[in-house]
C-alpha positions, -999 to 999 in steps of 0.1 A, spaced: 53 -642 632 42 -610 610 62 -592 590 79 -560 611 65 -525 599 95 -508 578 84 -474 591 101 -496 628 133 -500 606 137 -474 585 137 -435 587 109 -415 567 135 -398 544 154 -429 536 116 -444 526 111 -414 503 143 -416 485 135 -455 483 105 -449 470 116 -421 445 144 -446 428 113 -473 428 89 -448 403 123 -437 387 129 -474 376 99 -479 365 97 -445 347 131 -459 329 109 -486 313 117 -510 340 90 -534 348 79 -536 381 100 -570 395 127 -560 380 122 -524 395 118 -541 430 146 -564 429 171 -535 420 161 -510 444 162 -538 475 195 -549 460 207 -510 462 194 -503 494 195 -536 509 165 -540 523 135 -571 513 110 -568 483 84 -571 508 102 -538 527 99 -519 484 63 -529 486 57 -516 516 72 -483 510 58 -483 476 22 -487 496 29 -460 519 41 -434 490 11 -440 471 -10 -433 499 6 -405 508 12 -391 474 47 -384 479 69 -370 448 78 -378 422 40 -390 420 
């Protein structure tokens, strides 16, 4: 069975803010497991769910990028 699309799950503003605390962690020195594994704890969503959102905000250049 593949993995559901988080943009099915989750709204686009709760994606940005997910993504923002993501580059904020990481921006605090945070390495980038670590980084995942605290923002999908917070928000309780999967790391697979961070990376997807992490994909997405690349690609679409949100902010704080």
């Amino acid at each position: 069975m593949a993995s559901s699309n988080v943009n099915d799950l989750l709204p686009e503003a709760l994606r940005k803010e997910i993504f923002h605390a993501l580059v904020d962690a990481q921006d605090q020195k945070m390495s980038v497991s670590q980084s995942l594994r605290w923002v999908a704890e917070r928000y309780g969503v999967s790391e697979e769910q961070i990376r997807q959102i992490e994909s997405e905000g690349i690609d679409a250049e949100w902010p704080p990028l």
